[in-house]
C-alpha positions in Angstrom: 103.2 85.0 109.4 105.0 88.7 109.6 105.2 89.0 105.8 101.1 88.4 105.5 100.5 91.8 108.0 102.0 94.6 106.2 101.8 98.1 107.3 100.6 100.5 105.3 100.3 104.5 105.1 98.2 106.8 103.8 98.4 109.8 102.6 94.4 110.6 102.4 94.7 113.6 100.7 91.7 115.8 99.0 92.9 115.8 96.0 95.4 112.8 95.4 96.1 109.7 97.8 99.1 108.4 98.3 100.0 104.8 99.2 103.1 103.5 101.1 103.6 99.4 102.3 106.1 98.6 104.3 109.2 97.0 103.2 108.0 98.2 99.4 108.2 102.5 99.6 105.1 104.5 97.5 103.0 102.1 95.8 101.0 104.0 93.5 99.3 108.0 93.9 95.6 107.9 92.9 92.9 110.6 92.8 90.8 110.4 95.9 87.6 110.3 93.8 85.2 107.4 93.3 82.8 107.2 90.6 79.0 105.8 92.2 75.5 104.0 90.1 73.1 105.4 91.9 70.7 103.3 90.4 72.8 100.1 91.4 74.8 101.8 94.7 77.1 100.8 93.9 81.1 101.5 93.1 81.7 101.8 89.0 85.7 102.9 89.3 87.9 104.3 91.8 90.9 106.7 91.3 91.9 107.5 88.0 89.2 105.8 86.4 86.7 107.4 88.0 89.1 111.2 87.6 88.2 110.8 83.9 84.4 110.6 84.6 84.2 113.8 86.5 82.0 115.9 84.4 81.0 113.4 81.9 78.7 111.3 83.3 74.9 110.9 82.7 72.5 111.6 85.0 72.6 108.0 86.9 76.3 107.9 87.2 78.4 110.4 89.8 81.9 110.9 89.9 82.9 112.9 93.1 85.4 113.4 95.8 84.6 112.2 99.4 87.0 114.1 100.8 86.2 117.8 101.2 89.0 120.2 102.3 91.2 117.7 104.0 88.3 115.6 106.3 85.5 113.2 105.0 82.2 114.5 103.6 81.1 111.4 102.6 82.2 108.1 105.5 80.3 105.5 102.9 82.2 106.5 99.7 85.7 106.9 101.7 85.6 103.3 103.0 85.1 102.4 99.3 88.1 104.3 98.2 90.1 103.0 101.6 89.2 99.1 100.6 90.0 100.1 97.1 93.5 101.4 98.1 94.2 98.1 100.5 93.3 95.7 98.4 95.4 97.2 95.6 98.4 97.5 97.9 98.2 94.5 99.9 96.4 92.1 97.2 92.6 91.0 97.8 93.5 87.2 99.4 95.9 89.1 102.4 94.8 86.6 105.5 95.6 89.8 108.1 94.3 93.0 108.3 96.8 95.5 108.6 98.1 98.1 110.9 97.1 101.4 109.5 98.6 105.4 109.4 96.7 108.1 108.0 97.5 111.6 107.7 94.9 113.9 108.8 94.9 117.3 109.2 96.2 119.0 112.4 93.4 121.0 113.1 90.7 118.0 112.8 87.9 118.0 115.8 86.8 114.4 117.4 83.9 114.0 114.7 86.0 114.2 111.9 88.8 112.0 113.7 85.9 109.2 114.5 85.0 109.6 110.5 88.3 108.5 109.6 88.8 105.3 112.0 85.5 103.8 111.2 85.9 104.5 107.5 89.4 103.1 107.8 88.0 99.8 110.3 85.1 99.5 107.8 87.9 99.3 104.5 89.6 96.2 106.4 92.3 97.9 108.9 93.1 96.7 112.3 95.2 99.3 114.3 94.8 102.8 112.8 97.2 105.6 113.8 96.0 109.3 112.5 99.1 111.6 112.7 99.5 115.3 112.2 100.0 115.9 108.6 102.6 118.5 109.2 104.1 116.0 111.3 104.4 113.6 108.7 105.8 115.7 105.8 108.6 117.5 107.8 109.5 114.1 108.9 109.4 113.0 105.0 111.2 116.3 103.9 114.1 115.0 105.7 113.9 117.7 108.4 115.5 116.9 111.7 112.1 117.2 114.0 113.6 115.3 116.6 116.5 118.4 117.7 115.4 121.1 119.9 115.9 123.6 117.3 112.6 124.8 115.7 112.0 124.3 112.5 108.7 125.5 110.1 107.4 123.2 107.3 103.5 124.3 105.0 102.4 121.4 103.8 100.0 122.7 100.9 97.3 120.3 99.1 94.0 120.0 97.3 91.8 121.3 100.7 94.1 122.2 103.3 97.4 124.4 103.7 98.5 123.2 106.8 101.0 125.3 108.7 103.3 123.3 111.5 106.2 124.9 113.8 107.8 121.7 114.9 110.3 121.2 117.8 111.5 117.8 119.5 109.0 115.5 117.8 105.9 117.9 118.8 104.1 120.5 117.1 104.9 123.8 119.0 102.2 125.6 116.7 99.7 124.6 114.1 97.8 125.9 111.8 94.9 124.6 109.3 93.5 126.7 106.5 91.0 125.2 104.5 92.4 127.1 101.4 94.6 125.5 99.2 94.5 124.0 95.8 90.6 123.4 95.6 90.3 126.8 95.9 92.8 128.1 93.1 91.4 125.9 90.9 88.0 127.7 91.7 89.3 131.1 92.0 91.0 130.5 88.0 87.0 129.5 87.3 85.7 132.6 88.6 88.2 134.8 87.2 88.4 133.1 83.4 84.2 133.5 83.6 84.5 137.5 84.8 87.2 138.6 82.6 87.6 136.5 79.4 83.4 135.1 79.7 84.6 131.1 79.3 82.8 129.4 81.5 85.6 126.4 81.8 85.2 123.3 84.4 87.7 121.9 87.6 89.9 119.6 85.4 90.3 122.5 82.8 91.4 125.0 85.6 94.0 122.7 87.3 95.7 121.6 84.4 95.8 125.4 83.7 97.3 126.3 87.0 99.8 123.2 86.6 101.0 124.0 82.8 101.2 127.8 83.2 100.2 129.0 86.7 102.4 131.4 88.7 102.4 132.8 91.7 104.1 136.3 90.8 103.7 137.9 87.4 106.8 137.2 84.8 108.6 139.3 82.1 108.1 136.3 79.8 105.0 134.8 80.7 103.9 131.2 79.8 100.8 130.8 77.1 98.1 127.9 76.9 95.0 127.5 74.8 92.0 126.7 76.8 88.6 125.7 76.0 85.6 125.9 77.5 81.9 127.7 76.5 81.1 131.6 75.8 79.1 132.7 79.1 77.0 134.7 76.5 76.2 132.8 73.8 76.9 128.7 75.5 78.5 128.4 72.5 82.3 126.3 72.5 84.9 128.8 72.7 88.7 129.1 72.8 90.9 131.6 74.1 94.6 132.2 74.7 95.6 132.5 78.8 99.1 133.1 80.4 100.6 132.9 83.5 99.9 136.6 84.8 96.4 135.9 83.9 96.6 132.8 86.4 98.8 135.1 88.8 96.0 137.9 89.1 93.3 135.0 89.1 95.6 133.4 92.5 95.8 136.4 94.3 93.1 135.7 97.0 93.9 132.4 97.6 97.7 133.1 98.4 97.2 135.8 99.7 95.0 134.4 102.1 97.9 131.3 103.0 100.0 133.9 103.5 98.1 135.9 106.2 97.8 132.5 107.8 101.8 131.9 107.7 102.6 135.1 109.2 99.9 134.6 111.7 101.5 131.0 112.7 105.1 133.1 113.0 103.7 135.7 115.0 102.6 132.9 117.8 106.1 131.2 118.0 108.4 131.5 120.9 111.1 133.9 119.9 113.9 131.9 120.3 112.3 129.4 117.7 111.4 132.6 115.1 115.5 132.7 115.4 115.9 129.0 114.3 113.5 129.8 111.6 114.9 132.9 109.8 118.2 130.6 109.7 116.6 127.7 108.6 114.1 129.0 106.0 110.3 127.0 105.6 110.1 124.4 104.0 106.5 123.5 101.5 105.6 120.5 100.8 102.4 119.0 99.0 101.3 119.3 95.3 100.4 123.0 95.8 104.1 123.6 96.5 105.1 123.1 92.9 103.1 126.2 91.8 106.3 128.3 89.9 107.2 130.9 92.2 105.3 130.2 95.2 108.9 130.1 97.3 109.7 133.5 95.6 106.5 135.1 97.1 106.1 133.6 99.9 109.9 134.7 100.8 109.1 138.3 99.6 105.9 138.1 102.2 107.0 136.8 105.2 111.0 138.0 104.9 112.5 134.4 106.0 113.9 132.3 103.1 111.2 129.6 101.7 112.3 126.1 99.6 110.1 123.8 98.6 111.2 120.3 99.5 112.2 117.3 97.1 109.3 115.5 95.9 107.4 117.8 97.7 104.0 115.5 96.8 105.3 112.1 98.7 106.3 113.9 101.8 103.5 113.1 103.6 103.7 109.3 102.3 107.1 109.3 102.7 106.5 110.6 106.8 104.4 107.7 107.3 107.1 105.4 106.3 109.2 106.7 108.3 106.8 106.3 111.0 106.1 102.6 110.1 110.1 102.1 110.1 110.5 103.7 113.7 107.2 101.6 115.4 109.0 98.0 113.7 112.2 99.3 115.7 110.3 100.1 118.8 111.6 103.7 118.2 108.9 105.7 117.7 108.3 108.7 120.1 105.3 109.9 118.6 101.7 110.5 119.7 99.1 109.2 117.4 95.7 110.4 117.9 
């Protein structure tokens, strides 16, 4: 009966979700939005389908995200979306429920621990794990956690950046900053509206900052037509943005993850600050693949930054890992 109770992690991410089985590797990547009747309550689409409703919907219909900066704003919706991601995984007609890990972020209180394990009971799992995410992506960065040497990984997504200093399987120092890509995305917003008056919506600002964004201003800087309405007359309107555009409109934002990197560096033990400036950071998370975010944040902090390979399955990729070491009895880490 092994082969009927799967393990499974989760990356429950703000933005995207990420879905890992044991024995199988990364399932699938959804958005982590559900679309809602509200005159039925009830669940219309989940993931992508629902990702194209956003913004288009009538009155009746809402398409929305229930997580909000890396922990659950709405428990009802996120055990929809948690069923929705089992039962894709594991098939509808599993006899078992499985065994559970979730990434959460590492400066979650009790409440918004307890939101996650009943959403997560309610969705059909038996034995839930929430680990650290920083945790989780070092390990999925390939970063050797378990030596005594420090080493520094920012694991950057749609709500959180979360900053980890990790040493012998434990996090020596943590950070969470609930600034990350959600908030670029609204910072482009603000700024298009200011400076060129196009009022333009979420899904129009993040494929802006994916096609052209940069985190430092270029010589040669990339063009994109966007579209969106005059903030004068409400009327349609085009216009013609590049990446120093998007580089100005990021400032706050990085400049903000930043501050909260140097703050984490300025709490570690010395001797681990050495193992850092040899080592470099490490990012991880979709936010990491902003162009020249390594650059700046290497010019910031002075200690050599990379961004990790597939730096948006890290965190999926650390559960597995995870879900590997329990089967082997090896794992040494604490699970909340």
């Amino acid at each position: 009966m092994k082969f009927l109770n799967k393990k499974v992690g989760i990356d429950l991410g703000t933005a995207n979700s990420v879905v890992f089985v044991e024995g199988e590797g990364i399932v699938f990547m959804e958005p982590t939005v559900v679309a809602l009747d509200l005159n039925k309550s009830s669940v219309l689409a989940v993931g992508n389908e629902a990702k194209e409703m956003i913004g288009k919907t009538p009155d009746h219909i809402v398409a929305k995200r229930p997580m909000r900066e890396g922990v659950i704003a709405d428990s009802r919706v996120t055990e929809s979306l948690l069923k929705y991601f089992l039962n894709k995984s594991l098939g509808k007609g599993r006899f078992l429920k499985p065994d559970v890990i979730i990434s959460v972020p590492a400066g979650i209180n009790s409440v918004e621990r307890r939101a996650v394990i009943k959403a997560a009971a309610g969705a059909g799992a038996r034995k839930i794990h929430l680990m650290p995410e920083p945790l989780l992506a070092a390990i999925g960065a390939g970063i050797p956690i378990y030596r005594s040497s420090g080493n520094m990984i920012v694991n950057m997504g749609g709500g959180t950046v979360e900053v980890g200093v990790i040493s012998l399987n434990g996090l020596v120092q943590s950070s969470s900053l609930r600034v990350s890509g959600d908030a670029m995305n609204e910072a482009i917003i603000n700024y298009m509206r200011r400076h060129n008056g196009l009022i333009v919506g979420e899904q129009t600002a993040e494929l802006l900052k994916i096609t052209v964004g940069s985190a430092l201003k270029e010589d040669n800087p990339k063009k994109m037509e966007v579209k969106g309405r005059d903030s004068a007359s409400g009327m349609p309107k085009s216009y013609s943005v590049d990446s120093n555009e998007v580089a100005s409109a990021l400032q706050s934002p990085l400049t903000q993850i930043i501050d909260e990197i140097q703050n984490v560096l300025e709490k570690t033990p010395p001797e681990i600050s050495a193992d850092i400036m040899d080592k470099g950071i490490v990012l991880s998370g979709g936010t990491a693949l902003l162009r020249n975010i390594d650059k700046l944040f290497t010019k910031a902090t002075g200690v050599p930054v990379y961004v990790a390979d597939e730096p948006l399955f890290c965190v999926a990729k650390g559960t597995g890992s995870v879900l590997e070491m329990m089967a082997e009895g090896k794992n040494s880490f604490v699970s909340w």
